[in-house]
N, C-alpha and C positions, 0 to 999 in steps of 0.2 A: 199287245201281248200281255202287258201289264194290268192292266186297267186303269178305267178311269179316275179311278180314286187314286189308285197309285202313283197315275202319271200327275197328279194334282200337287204331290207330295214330293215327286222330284223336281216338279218347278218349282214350290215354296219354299223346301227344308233337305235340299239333298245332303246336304250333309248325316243327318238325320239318316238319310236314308244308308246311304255307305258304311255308316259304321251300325248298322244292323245288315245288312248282308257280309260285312268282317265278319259280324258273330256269328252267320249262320254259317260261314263257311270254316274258319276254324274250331267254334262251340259245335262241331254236328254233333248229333246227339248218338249215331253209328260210332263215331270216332272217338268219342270221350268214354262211352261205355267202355270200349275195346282196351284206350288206355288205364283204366281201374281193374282191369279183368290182368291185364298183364303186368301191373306192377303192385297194386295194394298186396300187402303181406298179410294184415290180420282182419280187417274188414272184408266186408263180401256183401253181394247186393242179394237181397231179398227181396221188399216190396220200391224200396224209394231208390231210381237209377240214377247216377254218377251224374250222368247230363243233366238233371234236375235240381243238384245242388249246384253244377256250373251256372246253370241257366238262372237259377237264381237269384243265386251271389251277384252272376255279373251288373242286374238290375240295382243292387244293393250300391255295390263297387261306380255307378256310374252314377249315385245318389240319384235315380232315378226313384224310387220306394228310399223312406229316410233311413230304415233299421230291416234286421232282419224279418225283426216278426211285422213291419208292416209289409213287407215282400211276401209275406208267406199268405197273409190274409188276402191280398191281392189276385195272388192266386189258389185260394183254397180249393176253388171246386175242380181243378187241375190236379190236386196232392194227394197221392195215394197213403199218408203217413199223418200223423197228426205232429203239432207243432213242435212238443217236445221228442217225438221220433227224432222228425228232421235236427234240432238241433244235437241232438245222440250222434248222428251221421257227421255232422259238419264238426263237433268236438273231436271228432276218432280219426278224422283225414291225415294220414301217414305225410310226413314232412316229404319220403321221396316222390309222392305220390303228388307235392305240388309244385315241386322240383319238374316233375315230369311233364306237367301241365304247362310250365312254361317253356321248356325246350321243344314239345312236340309242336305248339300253338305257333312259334315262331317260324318253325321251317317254311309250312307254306307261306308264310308273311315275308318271307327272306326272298321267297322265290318271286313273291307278286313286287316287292320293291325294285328287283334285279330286270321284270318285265316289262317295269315303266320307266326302266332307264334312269331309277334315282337313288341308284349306286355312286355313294362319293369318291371322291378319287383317292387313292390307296396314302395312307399317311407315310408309308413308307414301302419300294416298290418291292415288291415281290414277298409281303411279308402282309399276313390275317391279324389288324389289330384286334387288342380285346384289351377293356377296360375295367380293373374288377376292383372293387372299394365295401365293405360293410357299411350296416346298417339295422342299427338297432330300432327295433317295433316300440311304437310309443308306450307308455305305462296306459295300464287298464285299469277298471274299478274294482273295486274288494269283492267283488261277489262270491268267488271260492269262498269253501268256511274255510280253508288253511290261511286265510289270505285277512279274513273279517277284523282280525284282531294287531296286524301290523300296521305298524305308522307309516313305513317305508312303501316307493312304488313301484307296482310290480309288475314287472317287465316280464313278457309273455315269449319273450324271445330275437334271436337275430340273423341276418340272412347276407353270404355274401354274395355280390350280384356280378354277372358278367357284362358287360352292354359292346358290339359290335359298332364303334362309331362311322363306318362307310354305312352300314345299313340304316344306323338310327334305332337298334332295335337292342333291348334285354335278349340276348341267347341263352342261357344258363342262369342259375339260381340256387344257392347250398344251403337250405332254411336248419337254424340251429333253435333248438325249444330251449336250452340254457340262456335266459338273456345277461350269464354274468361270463358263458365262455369270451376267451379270447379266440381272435378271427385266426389265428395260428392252430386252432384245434381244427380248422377243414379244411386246410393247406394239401392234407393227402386224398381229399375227395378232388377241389378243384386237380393235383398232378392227374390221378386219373384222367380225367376229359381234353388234355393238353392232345394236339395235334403237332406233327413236323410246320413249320414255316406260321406258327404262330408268334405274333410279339405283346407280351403280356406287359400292361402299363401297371402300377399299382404304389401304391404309398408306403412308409416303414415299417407297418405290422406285417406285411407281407415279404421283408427281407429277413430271411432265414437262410441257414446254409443248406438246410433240407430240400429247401423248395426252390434254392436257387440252381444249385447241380440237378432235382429232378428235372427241371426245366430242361437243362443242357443235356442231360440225359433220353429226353423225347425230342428230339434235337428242333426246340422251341427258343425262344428268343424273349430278353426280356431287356426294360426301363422301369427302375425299382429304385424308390427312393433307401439311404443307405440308413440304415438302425445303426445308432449308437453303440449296444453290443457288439454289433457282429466282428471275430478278429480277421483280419487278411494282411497279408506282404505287399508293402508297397517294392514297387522294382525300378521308379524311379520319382523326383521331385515333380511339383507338380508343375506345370507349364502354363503361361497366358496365352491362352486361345483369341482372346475379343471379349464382347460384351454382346448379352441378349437386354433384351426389352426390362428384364430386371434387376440386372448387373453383372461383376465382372464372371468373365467363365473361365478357367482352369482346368488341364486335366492331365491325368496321371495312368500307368498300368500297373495293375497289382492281381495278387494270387489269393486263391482261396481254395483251401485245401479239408479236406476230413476224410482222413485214413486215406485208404489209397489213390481218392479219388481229387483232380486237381484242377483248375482251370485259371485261365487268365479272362481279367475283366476291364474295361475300362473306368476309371471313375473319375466322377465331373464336377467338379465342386462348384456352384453359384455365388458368389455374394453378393448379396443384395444391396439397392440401394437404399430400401426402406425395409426396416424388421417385420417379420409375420405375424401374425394375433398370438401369436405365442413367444415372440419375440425372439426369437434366429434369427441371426445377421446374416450366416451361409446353411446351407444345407448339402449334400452330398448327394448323387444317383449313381448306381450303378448299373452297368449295360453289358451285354456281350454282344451287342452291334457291331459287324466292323466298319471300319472308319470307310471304308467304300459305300456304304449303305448310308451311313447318317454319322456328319461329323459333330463336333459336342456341342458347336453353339444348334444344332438338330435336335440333339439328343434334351437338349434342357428347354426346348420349345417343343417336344415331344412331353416332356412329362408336365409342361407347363397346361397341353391341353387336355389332359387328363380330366379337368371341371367341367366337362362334357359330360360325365355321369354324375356330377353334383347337379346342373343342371335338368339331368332326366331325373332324379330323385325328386328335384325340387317340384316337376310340373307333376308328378303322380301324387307330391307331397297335398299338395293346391284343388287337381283338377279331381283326385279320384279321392273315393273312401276306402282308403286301402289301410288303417289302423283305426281300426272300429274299439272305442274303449267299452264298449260290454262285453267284447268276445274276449275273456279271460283263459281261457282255454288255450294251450300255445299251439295246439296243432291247430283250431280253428283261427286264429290269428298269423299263422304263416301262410294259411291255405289262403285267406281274404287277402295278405299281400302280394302272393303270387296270383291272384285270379288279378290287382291291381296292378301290377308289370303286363299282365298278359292284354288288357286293357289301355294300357299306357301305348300299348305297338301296335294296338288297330288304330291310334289316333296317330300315330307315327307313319303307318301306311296310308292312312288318311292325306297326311299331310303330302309323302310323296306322289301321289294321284295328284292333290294340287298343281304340286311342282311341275309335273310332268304338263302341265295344261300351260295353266300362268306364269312358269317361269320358278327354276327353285330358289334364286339369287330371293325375288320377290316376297317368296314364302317365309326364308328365312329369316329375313329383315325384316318384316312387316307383319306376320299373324301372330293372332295371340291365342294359344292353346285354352285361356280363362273363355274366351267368347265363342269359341268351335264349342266346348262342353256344354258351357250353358245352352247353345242353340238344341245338343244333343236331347238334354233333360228338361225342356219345355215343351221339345216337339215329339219325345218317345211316346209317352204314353195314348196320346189321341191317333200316333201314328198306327198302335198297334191295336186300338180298338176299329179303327177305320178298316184298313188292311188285313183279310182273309190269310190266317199263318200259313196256307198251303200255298198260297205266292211266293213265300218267302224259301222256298224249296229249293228254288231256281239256284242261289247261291251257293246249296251245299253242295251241287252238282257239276260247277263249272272248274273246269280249269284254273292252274295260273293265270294264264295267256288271257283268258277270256274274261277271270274276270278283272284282268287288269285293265283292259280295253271297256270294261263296263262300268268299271271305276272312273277311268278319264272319261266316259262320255257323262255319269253323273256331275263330273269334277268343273265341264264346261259349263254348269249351269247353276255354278255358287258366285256367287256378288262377293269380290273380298271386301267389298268398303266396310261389309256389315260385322267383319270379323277383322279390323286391322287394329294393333296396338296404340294404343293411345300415351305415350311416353310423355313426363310429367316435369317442366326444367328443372334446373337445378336448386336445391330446396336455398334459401337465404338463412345464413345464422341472424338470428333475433338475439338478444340481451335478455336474460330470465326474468319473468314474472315477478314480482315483488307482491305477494299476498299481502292483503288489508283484513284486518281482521274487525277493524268496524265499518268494513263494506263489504259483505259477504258476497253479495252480487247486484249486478247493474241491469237495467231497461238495455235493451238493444236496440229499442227502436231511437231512444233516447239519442244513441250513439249516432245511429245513423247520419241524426238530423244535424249531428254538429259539422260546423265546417273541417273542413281536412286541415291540418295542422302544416304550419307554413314546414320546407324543406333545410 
């Protein structure tokens, strides 16, 4: 059905191949156009369509093509726009507009994880984790002329991210073009989005009293580390619970009140047995869990796993090009790191397909997201000159169900030996060098030849 070429390329490089039926199936170019038509507020499509800057980017983003304008040359006789059109379009991309891009991308990705049965098991029962942390976009190059004449770097902006840890996936995304706001300025975008039976994890910039009662107010649920500021009533001393993996744990009931509105919360105090890189003995979280749901030594291995979206930062940080330092522009600089989230969860789907085949205990102990990408960006471009784009149809057309069943069947025919992590022992402290400044440097071969130096 495929053809021959194709079926040559799922036995070589299916990896390759999966995460370009992702893209056909979440990038369709029906469905991206539909989403610009109903959310851009001041852009509007004339000659160059929404999916053509998706379709793109995401070759950029998957360092497939090094830059944009070698993507754009690549596909010139494709482009109805010429070069600096295109990049007009990609500077002008509306921050909700890549907001959009990632919450709409993920749903069917949510659904196709939930198909292959590699939904993890609920961190806590009857309650939607959601993990939300900032993240500032790396500095850019001076190329603005407002920008030509500062010494300073200048940050194009920052985005706070939501990431669903049962599924593995970015849900939501609040791109901010100010890179000196604080993440407390999009506190009332993220209330919006809060659902009932949501439990929101999140670190001290995110304890406010605003956003703590909205929370209880969409009757959501949170583990929030405690800011220094915030005032509340303790109601009584604080009690020895036991000890987690990091030290002792305590905990206490107190109030927090503004104007009429009041709640009671638990708080948990850790102290550590070793200080943090910022050097805190204890730290405080707050929760309005009840003690039926998650008791405190829970509640502080609840917020312990939270570097779960440090972790998915890190592999978008590594595997994708999702902080491009030419794109100066902050709305084209939000828009390239949400097409890089949205990127990040076809390789996260990816990997569930895996699981679902070889076992996910396997997957998650053993693959390395560095050697999936690379396999991705040596074998894209011969794949897509080989392969007729009307083959690739197939994917925008199928189902979840279908094509998550099309997924494991590509998924039975990838060799993990060729993608397993290669883990490096534990590094030896050595004694510092002692520079010689009348032996600048030495023959290596020289060295070689000498005997090994007794023990």
């Amino acid at each position: 059905m495929l053809g021959a070429i194709f079926e040559r390329f799922v036995e070589q490089s299916p990896v390759s191949v999966m995460v370009r039926g992702l893209m056909e199936h979440v990038f369709a170019p029906d469905s991206m156009n539909a989403l610009f038509e109903a959310t851009a507020q001041v852009q509007y499509t004339r000659e160059l369509l929404f999916s053509d800057v998706v379709n793109l980017m995401s070759l950029v983003v998957c360092a497939i093509h090094p830059s944009v304008h070698a993507a754009y040359r690549a596909k010139a006789t494709d482009m109805t726009v010429s070069l600096s059109a295109f990049y007009g379009k990609l500077n002008g991309i509306e921050p909700e507009l890549s907001r959009a891009l990632v919450g709409q991308t993920a749903t069917p990705m949510a659904d196709i994880v939930r198909q292959l049965g590699a939904e993890a098991q609920a961190w806590v029962e009857g309650y939607r984790v959601k993990i939300v942390d900032g993240l500032w976009l790396a500095a850019t190059e001076h190329r603005l002329k407002p920008l030509r004449d500062e010494a300073a770097a200048p940050l194009p902006g920052k985005s706070l991210v939501v990431l669903q840890p049962q599924l593995h996936l970015v849900t939501d995304v609040f791109p901010c073009e100010d890179g000196h706001a604080q993440e407390r300025a999009l506190l009332g975008k993220v209330l919006q989005s809060v659902e009932a039976d949501d439990l929101w994890i999140g670190d001290r910039n995110l304890c406010t009293l605003g956003f703590l009662l909205g929370l209880q107010q969409r009757q959501a649920s949170f583990v929030i580390r405690q800011h220094g500021s915030l005032p509340y009533q303790a109601l009584a001393e604080l009690q020895d619970v036991g000890r987690s993996e990091s030290g002792v744990v305590l905990e206490q009931p107190i109030t927090l009140q503004q104007e009429e509105f009041c709640m009671t919360l638990r708080r948990i105090v850790v102290q550590l047995d070793q200080p943090t890189r910022d050097g805190d003995r204890e730290f405080a979280i707050l929760t309005s869990l009840p003690q039926s749901a998650a008791c405190a030594l829970e509640v502080a291995q609840l917020y312990r796993r939270r570097w779960t979206i440090e972790s998915f930062f890190q592999s978008v940080t590594l595997n994708f090009e999702g902080e491009i330092q030419t794109l100066a522009y902050p709305q084209a600089a939000l828009f390239c790191f949400a097409m890089a989230l949205a990127t990040a969860n076809i390789l996260a789907v990816v990997r569930a397909a895996l699981g679902s085949v070889h076992g996910f205990g396997k997957i998650e102990a053993g693959l390395s997201d560095f050697y999936l990408v690379d396999e991705i960006q040596h074998g894209y471009r011969g794949m897509m000159i080989a392969i007729e784009p009307q083959q690739w149809v197939l994917f925008e057309t199928l189902s979840s169900a279908q094509l998550g069943k099309l997924l494991q069947q590509l998924a039975s025919h990838v060799h993990l030996a060729s993608f397993r992590k290669t883990p490096r022992g534990p590094k030896k402290k050595k004694p510092p060098r002692q520079p010689n400044s009348k032996k600048p440097h030495v023959s290596t071969a020289k060295l070689l030849k000498q005997p090994p130096a007794s023990p």
